[in-house]
Structure formats: C-alpha cells, structure tokens
C-alpha positions as CSV (number, residue, x, y, z in Angstrom):
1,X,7.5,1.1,20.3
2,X,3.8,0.6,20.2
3,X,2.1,-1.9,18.1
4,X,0.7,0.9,15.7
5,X,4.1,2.5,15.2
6,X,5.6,-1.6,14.2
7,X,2.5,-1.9,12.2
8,X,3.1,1.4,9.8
9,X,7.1,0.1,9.8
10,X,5.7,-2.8,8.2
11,X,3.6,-1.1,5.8
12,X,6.3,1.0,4.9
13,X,8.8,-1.6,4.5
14,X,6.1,-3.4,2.3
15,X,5.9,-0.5,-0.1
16,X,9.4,0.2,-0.5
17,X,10.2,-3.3,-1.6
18,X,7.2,-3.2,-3.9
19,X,8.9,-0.1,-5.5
20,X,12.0,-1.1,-5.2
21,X,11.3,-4.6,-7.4
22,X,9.4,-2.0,-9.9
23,X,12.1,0.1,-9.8
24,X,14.9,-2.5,-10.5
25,X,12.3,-4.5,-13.4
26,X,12.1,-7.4,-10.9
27,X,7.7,-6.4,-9.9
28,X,5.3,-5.1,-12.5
29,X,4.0,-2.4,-11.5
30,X,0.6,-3.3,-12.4
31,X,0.4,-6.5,-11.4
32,X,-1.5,-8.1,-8.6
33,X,1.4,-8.5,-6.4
34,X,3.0,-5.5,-6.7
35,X,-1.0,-3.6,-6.3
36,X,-1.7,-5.8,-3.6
37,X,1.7,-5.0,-1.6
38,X,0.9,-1.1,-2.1
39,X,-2.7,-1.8,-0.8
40,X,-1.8,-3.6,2.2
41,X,1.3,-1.5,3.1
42,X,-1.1,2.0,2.8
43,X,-4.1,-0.1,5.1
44,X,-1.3,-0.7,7.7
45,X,0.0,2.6,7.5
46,X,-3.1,4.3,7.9
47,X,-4.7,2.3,10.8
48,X,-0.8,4.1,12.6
49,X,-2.2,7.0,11.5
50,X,-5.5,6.4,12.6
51,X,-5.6,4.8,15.7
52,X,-1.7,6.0,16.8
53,X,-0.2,10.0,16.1
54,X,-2.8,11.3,13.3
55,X,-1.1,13.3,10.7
56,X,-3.9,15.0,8.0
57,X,-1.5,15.3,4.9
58,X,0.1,11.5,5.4
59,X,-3.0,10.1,6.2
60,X,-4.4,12.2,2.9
61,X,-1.6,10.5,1.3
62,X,-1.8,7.2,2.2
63,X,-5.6,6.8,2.0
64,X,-5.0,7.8,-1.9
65,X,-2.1,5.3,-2.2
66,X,-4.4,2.4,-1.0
67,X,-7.6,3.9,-3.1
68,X,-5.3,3.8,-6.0
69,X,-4.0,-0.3,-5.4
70,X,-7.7,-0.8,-5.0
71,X,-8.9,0.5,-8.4
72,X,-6.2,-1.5,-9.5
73,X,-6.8,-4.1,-8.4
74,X,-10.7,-4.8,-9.1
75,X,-9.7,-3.1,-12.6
76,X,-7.2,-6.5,-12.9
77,X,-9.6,-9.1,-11.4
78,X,-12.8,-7.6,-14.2
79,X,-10.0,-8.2,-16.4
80,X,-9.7,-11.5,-15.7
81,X,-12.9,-12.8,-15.5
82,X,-13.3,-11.8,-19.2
C-alpha cells in the first residue's frame, strides 16, 4: 500500500467516526470538532486523489466536502470573536 492510498484510509476513517458520533448524538454536527474532522479527513482524501489514482467525480466530491467544513468553520470562529 502506498503512502497516498494509507493517507485517504485515514481520511476516510476520520470522516466516518465524525458521522458516526453525529449520527449516534455523541458529535454536533456543527461544531468545531466534528467541522474540523470533515475538513481534514476530505484534505487527506484528496491529496490520494491528487497525487495517487485521480478519480474526477470523488475528487468533485471531496473537494466540496472540505469547502463545505471550511465555510463552516470560519462561519464558527466570526462567531466567536463577536
């Protein structure tokens, strides 16, 4: 296994237990833990993609999922400093 293919294992494995404690009430889903797990787990994933076997429609996906943690996170830390 190359180090890009371990590296989008991880990311995946971080997403799923970020859903997984959303799912089960244990994350909030908007929080900074549970945005910041989605955001790195999609940055890993998509430096697999993009430096190991490209895939268009995942790395599509994945470059949304982390553009969406993003927002959400910047949208939580203006937030905060108010």
């Amino acid at each position: 296994m190359s180090w890009t293919d371990a590296g989008g294992l991880f990311g995946v494995l971080i997403i799923l237990i970020a859903y997984a404690g959303a799912a089960l009430g244990r994350l909030d889903p908007q929080g900074g833990w549970s945005l910041a797990a989605n955001f790195l787990g999609a940055c890993l994933i998509l430096i697999s993609l993009l430096l190991g076997a490209f895939n268009l429609a995942s790395t599509a996906m994945e470059g949304a999922w982390a553009l969406v943690a993003l927002v959400g996170l910047i949208r939580l830390a203006l937030k905060r400093r108010s």
